[in-house]
N, CA, C and O of each residue as an XYZ file, in Angstrom:
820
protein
N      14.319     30.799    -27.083
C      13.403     30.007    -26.260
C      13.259     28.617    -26.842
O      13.419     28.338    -28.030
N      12.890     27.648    -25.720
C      13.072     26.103    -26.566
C      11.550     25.761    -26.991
O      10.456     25.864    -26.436
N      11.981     25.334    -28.162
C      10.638     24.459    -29.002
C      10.030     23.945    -28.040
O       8.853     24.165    -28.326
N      10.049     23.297    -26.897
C       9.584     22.728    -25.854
C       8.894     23.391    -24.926
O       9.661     23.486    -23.968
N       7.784     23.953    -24.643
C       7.564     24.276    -23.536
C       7.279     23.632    -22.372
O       7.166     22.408    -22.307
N       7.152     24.377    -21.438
C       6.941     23.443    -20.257
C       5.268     22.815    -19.289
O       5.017     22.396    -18.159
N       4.440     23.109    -20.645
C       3.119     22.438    -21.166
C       3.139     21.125    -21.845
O       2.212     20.329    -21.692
N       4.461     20.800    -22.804
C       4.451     20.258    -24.063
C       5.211     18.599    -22.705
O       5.808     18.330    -21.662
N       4.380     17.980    -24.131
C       5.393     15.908    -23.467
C       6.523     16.259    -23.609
O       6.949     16.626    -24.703
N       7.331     16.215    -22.400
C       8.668     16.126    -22.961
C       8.894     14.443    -23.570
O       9.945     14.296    -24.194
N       8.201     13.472    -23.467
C       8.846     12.671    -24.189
C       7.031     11.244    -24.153
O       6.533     10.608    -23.224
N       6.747     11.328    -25.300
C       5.345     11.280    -24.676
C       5.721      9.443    -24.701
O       6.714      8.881    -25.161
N       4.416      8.809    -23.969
C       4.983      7.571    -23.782
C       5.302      6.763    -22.426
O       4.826      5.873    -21.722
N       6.932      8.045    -22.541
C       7.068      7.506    -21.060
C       6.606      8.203    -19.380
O       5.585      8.879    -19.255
N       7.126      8.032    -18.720
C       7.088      8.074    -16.881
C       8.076      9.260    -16.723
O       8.751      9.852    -17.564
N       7.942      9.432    -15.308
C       8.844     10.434    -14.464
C      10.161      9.747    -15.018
O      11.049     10.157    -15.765
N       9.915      8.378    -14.275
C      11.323      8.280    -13.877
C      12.155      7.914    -15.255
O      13.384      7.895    -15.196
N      11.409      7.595    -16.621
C      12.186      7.951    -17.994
C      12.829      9.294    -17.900
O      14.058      9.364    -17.911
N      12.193     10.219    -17.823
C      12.766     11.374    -17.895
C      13.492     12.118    -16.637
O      13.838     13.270    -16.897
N      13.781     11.657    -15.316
C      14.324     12.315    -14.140
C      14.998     11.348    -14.394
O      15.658     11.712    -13.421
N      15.548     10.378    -14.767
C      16.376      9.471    -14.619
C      17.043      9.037    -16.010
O      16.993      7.838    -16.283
N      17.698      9.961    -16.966
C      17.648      9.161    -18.366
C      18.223      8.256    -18.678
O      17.839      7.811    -19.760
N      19.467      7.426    -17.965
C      20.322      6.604    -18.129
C      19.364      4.896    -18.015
O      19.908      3.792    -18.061
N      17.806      5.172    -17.857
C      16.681      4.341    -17.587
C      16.758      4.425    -18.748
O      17.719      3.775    -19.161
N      15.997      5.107    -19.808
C      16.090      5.015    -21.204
C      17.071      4.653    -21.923
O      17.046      3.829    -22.837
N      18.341      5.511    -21.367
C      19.140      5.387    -23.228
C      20.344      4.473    -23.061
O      21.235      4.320    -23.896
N      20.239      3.820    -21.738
C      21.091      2.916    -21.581
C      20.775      1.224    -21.867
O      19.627      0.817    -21.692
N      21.475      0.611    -22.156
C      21.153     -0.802    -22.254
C      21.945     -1.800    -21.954
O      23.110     -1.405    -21.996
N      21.835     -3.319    -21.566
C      22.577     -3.985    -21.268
C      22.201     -4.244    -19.371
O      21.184     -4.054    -18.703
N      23.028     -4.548    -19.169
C      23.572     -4.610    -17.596
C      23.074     -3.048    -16.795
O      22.115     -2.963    -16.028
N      23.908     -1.989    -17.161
C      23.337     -0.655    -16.525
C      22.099     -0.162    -16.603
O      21.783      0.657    -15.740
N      21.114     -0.531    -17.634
C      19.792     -0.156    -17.632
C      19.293     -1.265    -16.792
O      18.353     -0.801    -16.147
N      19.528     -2.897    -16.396
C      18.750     -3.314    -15.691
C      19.418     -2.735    -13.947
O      18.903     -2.617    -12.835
N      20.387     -2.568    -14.350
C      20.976     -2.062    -12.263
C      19.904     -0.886    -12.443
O      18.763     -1.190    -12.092
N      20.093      0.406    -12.933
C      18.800      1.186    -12.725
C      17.689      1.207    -12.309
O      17.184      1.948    -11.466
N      16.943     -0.234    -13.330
C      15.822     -0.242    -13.396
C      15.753     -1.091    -11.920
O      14.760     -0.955    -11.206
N      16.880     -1.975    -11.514
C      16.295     -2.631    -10.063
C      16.161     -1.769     -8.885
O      15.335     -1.962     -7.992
N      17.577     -0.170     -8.946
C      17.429      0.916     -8.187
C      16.067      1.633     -8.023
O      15.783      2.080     -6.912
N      15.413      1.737     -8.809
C      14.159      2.383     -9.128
C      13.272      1.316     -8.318
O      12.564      1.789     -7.429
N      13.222     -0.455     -8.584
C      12.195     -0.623     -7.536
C      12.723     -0.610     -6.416
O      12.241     -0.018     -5.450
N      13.433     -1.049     -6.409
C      14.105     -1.193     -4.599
C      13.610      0.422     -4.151
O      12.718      0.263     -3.318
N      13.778      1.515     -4.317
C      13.534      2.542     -3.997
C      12.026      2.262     -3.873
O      11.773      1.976     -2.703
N      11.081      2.243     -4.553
C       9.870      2.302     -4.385
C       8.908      2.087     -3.657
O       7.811      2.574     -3.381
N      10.053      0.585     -3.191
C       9.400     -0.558     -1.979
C      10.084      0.193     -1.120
O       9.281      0.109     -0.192
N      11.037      0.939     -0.654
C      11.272      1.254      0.416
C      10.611      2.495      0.841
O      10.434      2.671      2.047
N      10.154      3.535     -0.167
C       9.359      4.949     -0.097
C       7.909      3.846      0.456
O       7.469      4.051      1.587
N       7.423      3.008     -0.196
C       6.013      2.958      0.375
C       6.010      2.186      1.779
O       4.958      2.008      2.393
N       7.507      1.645      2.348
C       7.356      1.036      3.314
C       7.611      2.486      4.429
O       7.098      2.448      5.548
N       8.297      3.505      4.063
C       8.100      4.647      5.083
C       7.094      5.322      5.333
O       6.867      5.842      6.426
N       6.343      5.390      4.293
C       5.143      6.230      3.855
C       4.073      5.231      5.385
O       3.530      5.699      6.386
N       4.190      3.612      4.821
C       3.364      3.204      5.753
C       3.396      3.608      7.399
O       2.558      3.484      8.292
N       4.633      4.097      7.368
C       5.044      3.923      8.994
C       3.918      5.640      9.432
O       3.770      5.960     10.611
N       3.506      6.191      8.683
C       3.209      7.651      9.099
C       1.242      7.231      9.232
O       0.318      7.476      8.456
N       1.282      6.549     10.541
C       0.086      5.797     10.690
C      -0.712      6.611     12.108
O      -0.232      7.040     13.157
N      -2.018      6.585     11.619
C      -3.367      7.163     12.597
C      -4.468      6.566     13.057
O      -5.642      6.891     12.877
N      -4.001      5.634     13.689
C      -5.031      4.176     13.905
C      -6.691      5.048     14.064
O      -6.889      6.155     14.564
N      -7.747      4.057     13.424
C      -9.120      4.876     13.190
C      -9.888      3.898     14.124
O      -9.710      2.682     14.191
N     -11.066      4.895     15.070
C     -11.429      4.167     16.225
C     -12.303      2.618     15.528
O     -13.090      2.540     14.585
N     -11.948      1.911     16.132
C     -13.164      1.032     15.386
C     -13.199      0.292     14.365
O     -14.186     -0.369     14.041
N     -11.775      0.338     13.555
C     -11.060     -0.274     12.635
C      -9.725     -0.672     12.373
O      -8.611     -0.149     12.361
N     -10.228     -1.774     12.169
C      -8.672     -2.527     12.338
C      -6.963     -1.968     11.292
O      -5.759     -2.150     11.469
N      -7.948     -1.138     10.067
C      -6.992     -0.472      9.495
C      -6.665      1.459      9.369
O      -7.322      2.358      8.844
N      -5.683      1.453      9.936
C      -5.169      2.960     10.361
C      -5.525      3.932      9.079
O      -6.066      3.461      8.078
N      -5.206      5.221      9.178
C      -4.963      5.622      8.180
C      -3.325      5.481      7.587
O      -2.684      5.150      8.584
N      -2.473      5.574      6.534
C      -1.145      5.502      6.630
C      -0.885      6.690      5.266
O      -1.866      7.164      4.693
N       0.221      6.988      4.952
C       0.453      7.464      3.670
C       1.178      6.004      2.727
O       1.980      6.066      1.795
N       0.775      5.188      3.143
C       1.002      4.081      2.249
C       0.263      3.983      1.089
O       0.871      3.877      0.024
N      -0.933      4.001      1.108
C      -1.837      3.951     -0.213
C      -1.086      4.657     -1.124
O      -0.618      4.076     -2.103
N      -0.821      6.403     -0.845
C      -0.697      7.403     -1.533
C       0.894      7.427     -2.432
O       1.201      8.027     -3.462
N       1.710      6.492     -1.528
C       3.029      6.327     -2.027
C       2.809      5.183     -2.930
O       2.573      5.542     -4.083
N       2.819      3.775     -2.719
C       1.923      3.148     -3.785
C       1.593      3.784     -5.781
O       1.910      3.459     -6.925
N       1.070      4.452     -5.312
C       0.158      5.152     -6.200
C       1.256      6.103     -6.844
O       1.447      5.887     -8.041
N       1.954      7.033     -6.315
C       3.165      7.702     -6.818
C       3.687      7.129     -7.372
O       4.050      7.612     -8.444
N       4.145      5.536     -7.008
C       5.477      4.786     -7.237
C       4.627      4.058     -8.575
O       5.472      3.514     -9.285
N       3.667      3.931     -8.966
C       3.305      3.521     -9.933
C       2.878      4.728    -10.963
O       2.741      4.445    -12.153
N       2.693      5.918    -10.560
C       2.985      6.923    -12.038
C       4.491      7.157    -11.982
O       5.161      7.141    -13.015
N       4.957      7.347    -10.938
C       6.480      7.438    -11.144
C       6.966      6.716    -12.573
O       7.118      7.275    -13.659
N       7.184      5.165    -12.214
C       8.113      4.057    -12.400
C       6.905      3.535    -13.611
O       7.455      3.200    -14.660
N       5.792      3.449    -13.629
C       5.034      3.012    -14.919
C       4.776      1.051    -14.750
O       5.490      0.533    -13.892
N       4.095      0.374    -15.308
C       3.339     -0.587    -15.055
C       4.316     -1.734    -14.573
O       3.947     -2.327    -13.559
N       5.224     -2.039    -15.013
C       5.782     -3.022    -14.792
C       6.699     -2.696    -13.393
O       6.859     -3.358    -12.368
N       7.153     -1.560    -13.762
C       8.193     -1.282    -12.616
C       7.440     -1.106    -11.229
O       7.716     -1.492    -10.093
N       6.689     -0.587    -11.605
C       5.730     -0.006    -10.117
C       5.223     -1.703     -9.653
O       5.068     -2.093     -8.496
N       5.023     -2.568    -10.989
C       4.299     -3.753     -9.883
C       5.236     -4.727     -9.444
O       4.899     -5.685     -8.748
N       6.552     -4.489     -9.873
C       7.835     -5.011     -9.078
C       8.251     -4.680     -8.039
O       8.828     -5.387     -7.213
N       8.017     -3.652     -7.985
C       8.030     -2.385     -6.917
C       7.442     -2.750     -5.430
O       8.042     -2.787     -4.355
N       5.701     -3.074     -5.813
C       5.153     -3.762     -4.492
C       5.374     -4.940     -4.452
O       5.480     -5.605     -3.422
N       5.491     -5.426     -5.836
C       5.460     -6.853     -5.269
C       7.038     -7.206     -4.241
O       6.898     -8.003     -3.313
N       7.843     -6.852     -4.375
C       8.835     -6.741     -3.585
C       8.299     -5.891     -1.962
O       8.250     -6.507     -0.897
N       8.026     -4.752     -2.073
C       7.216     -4.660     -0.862
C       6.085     -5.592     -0.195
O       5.995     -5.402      1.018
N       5.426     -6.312     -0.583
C       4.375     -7.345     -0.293
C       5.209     -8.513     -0.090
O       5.183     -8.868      1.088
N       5.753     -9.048     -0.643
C       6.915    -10.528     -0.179
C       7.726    -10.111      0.679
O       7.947    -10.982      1.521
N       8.418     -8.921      0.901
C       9.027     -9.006      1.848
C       8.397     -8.750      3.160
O       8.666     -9.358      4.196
N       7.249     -7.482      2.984
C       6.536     -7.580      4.164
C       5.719     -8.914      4.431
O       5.519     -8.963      5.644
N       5.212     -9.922      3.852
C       4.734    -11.054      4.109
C       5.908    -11.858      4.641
O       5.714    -12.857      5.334
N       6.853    -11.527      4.394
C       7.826    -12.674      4.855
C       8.498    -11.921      6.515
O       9.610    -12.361      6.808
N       8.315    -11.605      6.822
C       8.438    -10.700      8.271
C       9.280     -9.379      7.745
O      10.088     -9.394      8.673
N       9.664     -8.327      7.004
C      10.346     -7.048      6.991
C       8.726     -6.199      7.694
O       7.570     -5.966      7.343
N       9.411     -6.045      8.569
C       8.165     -5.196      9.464
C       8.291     -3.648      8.843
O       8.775     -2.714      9.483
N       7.711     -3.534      7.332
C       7.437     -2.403      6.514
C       6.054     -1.879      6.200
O       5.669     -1.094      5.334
N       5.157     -2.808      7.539
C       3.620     -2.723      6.591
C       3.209     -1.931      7.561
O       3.875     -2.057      8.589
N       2.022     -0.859      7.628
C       1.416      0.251      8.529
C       1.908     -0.542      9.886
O       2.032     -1.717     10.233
N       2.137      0.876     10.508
C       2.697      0.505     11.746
C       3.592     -0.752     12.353
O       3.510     -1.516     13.315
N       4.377     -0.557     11.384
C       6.035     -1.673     11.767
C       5.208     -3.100     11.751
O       5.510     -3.647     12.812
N       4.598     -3.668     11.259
C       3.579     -4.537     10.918
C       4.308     -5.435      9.432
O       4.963     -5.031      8.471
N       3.687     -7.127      9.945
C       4.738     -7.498      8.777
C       3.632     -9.013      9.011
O       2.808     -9.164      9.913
N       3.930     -9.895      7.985
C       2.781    -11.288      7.978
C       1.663    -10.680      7.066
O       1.193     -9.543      7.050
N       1.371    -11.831      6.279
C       0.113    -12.081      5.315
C      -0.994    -12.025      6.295
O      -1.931    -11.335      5.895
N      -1.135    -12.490      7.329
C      -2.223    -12.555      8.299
C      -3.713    -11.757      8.686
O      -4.913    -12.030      8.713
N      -2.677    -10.420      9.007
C      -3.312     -9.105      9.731
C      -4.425     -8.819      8.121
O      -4.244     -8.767      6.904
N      -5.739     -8.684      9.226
C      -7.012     -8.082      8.457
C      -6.905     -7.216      7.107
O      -7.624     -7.383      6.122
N      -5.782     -6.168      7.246
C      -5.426     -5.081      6.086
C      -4.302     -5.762      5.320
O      -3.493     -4.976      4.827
N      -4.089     -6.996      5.123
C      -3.160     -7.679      3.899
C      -3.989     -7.387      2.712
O      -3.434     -7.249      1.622
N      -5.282     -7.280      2.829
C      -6.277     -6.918      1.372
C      -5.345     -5.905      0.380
O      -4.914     -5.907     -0.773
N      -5.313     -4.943      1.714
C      -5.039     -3.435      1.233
C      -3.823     -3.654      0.127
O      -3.961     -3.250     -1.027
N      -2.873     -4.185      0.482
C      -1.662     -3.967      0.399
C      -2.130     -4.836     -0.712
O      -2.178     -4.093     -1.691
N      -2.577     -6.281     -1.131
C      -2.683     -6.469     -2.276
C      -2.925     -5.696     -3.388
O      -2.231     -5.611     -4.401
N      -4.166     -5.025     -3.074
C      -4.870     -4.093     -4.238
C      -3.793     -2.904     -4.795
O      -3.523     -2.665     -5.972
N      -3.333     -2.322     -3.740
C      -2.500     -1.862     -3.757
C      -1.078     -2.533     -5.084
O      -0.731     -1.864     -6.057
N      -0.645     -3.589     -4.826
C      -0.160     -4.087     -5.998
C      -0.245     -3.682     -7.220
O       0.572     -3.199     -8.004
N      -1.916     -4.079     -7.310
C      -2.662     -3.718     -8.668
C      -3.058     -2.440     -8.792
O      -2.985     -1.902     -9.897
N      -3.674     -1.555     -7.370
C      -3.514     -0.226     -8.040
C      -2.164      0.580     -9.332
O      -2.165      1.210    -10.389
N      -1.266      0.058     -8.413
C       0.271      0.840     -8.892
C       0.205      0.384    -10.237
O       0.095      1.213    -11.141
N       0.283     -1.379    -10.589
C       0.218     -1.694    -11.756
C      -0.799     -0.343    -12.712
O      -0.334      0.571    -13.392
N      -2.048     -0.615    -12.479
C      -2.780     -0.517    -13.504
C      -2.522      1.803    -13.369
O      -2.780      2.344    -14.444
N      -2.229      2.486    -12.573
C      -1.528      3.498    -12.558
C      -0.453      3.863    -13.227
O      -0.327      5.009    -13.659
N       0.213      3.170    -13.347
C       1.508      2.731    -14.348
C       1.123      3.120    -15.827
O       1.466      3.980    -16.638
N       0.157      1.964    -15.771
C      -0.346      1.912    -17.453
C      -0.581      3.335    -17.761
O      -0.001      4.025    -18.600
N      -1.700      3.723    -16.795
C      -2.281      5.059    -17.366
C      -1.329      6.177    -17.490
O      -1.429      6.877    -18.497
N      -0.411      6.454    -16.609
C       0.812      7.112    -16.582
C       1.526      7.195    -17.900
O       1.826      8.274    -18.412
N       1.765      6.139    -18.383
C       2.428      6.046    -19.496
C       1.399      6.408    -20.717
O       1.861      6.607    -21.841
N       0.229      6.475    -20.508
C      -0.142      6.937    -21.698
C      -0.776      8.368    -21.086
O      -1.980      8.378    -21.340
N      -0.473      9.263    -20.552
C      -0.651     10.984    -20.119
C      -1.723     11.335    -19.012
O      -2.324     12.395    -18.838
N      -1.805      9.895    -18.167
C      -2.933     10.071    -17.015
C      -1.844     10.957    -15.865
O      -2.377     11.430    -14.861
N      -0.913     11.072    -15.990
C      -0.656     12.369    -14.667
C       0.173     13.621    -15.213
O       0.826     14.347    -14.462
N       0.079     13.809    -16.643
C       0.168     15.275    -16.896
C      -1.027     15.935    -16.508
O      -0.569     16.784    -15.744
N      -2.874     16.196    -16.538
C      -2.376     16.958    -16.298
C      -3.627     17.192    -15.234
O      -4.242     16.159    -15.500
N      -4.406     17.823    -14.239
C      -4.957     17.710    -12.842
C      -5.838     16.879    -13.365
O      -5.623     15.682    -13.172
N      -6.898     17.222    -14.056
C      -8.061     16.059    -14.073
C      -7.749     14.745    -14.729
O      -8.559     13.825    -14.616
N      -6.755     14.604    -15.334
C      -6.404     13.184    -15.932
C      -5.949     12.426    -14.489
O      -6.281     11.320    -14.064
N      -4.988     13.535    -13.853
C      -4.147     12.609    -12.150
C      -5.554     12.658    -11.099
O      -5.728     11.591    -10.510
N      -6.391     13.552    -10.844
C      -7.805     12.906    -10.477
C      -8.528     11.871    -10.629
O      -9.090     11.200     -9.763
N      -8.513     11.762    -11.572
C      -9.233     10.483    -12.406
C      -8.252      9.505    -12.341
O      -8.739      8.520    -11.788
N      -6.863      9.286    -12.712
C      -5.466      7.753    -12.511
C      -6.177      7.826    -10.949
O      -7.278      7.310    -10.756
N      -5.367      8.577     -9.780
C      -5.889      8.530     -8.709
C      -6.817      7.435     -7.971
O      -6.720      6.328     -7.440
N      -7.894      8.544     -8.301
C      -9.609      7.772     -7.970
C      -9.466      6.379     -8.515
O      -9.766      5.369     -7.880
N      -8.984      6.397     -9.742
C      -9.162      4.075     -9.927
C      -8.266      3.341     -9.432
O      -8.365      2.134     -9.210
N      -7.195      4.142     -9.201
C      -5.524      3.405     -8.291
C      -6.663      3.106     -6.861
O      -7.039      1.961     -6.611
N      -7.055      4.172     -6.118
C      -7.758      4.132     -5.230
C      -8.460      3.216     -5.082
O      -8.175      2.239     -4.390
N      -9.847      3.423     -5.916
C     -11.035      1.817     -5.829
C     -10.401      0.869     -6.396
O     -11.055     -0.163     -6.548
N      -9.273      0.869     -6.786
C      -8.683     -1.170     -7.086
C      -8.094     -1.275     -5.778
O      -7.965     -2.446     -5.421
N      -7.722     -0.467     -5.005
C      -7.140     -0.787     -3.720
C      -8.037     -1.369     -3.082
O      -7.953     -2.573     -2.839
N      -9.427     -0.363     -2.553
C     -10.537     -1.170     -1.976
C     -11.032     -2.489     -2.382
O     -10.970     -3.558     -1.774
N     -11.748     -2.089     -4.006
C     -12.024     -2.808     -4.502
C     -11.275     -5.259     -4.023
O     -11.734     -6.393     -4.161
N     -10.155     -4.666     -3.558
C      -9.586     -5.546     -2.868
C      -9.243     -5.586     -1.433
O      -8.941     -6.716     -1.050
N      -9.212     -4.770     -0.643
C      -8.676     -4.719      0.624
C     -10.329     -5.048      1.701
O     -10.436     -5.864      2.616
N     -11.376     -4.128      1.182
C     -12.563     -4.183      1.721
C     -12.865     -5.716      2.210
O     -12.952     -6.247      3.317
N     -13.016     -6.302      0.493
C     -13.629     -7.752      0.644
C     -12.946     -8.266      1.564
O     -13.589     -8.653      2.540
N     -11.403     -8.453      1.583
C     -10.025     -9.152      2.252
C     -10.811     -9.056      3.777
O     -11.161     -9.948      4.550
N     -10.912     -7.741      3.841
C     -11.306     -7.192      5.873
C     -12.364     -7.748      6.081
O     -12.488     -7.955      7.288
N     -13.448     -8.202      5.335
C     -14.747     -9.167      5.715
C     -14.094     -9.804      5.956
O     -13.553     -9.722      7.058
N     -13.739    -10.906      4.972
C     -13.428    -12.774      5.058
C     -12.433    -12.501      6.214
O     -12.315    -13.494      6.931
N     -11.652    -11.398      6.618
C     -10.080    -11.939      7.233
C     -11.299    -11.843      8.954
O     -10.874    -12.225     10.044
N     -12.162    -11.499      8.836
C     -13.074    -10.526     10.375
C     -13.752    -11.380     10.238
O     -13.304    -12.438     10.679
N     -14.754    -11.422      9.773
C     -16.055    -12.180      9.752
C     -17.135    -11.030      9.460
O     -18.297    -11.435      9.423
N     -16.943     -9.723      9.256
C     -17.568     -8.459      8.942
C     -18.367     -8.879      7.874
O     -17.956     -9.461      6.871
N     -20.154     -8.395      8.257
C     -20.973     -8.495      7.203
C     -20.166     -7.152      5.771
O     -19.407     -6.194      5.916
N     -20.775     -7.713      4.621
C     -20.329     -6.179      4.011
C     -20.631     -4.910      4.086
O     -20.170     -4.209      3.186
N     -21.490     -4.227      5.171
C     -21.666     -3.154      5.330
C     -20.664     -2.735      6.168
O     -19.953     -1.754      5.951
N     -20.568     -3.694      7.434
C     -19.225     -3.115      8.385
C     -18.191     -2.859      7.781
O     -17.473     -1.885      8.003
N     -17.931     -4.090      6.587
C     -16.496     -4.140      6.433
C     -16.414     -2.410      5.397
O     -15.318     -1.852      5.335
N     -17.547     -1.816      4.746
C     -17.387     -0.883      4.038
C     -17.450      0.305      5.489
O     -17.108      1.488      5.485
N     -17.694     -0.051      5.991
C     -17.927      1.230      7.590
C     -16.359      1.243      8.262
O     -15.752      2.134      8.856
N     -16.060      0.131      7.971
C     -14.747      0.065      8.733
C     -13.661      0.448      8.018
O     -12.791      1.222      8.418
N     -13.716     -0.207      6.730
C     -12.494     -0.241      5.838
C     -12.581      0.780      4.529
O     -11.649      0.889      3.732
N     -14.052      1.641      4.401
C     -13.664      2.568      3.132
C     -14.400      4.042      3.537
O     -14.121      5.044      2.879
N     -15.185      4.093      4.461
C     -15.986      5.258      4.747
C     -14.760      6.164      5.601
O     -14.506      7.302      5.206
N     -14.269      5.775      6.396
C     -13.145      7.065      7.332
C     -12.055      7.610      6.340
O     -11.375      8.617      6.542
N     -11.995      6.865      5.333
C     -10.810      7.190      4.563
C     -10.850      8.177      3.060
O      -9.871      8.498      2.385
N     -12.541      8.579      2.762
C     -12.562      9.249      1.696
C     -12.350     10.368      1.627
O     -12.258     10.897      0.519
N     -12.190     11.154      2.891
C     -12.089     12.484      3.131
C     -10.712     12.393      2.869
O     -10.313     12.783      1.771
N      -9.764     11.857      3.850
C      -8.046     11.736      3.103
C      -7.447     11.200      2.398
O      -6.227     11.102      2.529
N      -8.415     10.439      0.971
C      -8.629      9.672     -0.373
C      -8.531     10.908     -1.011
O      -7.684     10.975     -1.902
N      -9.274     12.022     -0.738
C      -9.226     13.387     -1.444
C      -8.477     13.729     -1.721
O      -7.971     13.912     -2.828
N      -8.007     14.038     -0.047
C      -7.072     15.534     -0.198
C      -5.874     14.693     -1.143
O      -5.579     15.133     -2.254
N      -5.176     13.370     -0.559
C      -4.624     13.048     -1.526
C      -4.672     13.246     -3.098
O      -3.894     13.829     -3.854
N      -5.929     12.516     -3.345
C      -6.126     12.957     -4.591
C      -5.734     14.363     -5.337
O      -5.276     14.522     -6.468
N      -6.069     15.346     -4.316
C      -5.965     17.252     -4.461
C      -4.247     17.250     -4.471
O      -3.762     17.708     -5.506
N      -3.160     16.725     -3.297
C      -2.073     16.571     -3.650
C      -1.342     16.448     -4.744
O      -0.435     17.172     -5.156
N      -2.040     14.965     -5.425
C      -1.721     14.537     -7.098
C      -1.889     15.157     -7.733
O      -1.090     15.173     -8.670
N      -2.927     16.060     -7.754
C      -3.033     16.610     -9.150
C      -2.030     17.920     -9.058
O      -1.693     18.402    -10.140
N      -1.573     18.478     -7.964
C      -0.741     19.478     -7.999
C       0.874     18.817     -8.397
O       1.602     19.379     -9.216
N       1.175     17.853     -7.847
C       2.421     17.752     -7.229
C       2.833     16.466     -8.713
O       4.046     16.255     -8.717
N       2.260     15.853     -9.582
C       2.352     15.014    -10.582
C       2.336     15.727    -11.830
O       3.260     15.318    -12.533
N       1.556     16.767    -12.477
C       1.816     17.569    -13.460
C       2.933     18.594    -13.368
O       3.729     18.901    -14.256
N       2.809     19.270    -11.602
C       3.987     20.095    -11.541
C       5.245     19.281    -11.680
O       6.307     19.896    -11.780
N       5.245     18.196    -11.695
C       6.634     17.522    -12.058
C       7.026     17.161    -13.429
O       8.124     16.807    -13.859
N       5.531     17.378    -14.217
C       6.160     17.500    -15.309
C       6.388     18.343    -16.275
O       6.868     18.198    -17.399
N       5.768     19.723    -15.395
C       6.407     20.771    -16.069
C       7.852     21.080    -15.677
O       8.610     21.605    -16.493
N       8.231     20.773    -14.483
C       9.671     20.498    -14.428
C      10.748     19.780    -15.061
O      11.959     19.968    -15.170
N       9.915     18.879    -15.455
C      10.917     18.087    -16.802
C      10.810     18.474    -17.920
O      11.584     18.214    -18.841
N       9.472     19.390    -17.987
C       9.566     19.941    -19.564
C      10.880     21.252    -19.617
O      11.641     21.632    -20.507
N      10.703     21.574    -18.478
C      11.911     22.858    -18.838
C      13.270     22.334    -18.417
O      14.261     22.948    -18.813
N      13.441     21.090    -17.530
C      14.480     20.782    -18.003
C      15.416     20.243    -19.289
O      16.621     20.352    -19.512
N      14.138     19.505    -20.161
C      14.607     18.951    -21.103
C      14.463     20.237    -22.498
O      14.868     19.969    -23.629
């Protein structure tokens, strides 16, 4: 049986994608940066599909999407830097017309550009925690989660006032109250589906 179980870091430090991907690690030169650009390009394109799986909410200008939630993956995935290359490439290109933003939606303009900022910084600062054991293991990925989450608001809310003219109660009625119930379950997702991945790498490695 291996010294390793499939409880144990397989490699403490790093991310998923250190360890589902090792030629990210132990390569250098030229092939570790093609990797590392495969990894965002992928990221920006998972959260630009994720956005498309949209449930417009009566009364608010922003839908529900699985965009937040991919975001948030792609930054424990890929870890701080990568994950905020990641959107930020999703955010410039959707600002520059790639119609990748909730509902085939593209321009800095539209009311929910907040989102997608914070979003930026969620992934970033998800990243960080990632790399130091915030999604081994349920209540640590509860907790990464929940603050990936309120840095999203924490920016998108204010954005939906100023972009509306919404006092701040609307803009919290409009832009953060319909969404905590499927802020959850997400959340309930992560904590299954982020540790179980790394007990999968523990028994692979």
């Amino acid at each position: 049986m291996s010294a390793l179980t499939p409880a144990a870091d397989p490699r403490p430090g790093a991310v998923l994608a250190d360890v589902l991907t090792p030629a990210t690690a132990s390569a250098t030169g030229p092939r570790a940066h093609v990797r590392d650009a495969l990894l965002v390009a992928g990221g920006a394109v998972l959260t630009g599909v994720a956005a498309q799986l949209a449930v417009p909410v009566p009364g608010s200008p922003v839908p529900v999407t699985g965009q937040t939630f991919a975001a948030l993956l792609v930054g424990a995935g890929l870890g701080a830097w990568r994950g905020f290359l990641a959107m930020a490439l999703y955010t410039l290109a959707g600002a520059a017309g790639l119609p990748w933003f909730a509902e085939a939606s593209s321009g800095a303009a539209m009311p929910s550009f907040g989102y997608v900022l914070g979003m930026l910084l969620a992934a970033t600062a998800v990243g960080a925690l990632a790399r130091r054991g915030g999604d081994r293991g349920p209540l640590r990925t509860a907790g990464t989660m929940a603050l990936g989450m309120a840095l999203t608001y924490a920016v998108g809310v204010p954005y939906l006032a100023l972009a509306t003219g919404m006092s701040a109660s609307q803009a919290l009625a409009a832009g953060l109250v319909p969404f905590l119930v499927g802020d959850a379950l997400k959340a309930a997702l992560a904590m299954v589906a982020l540790p179980g991945a790394w007990k999968l790498a523990g028994r692979r490695n």
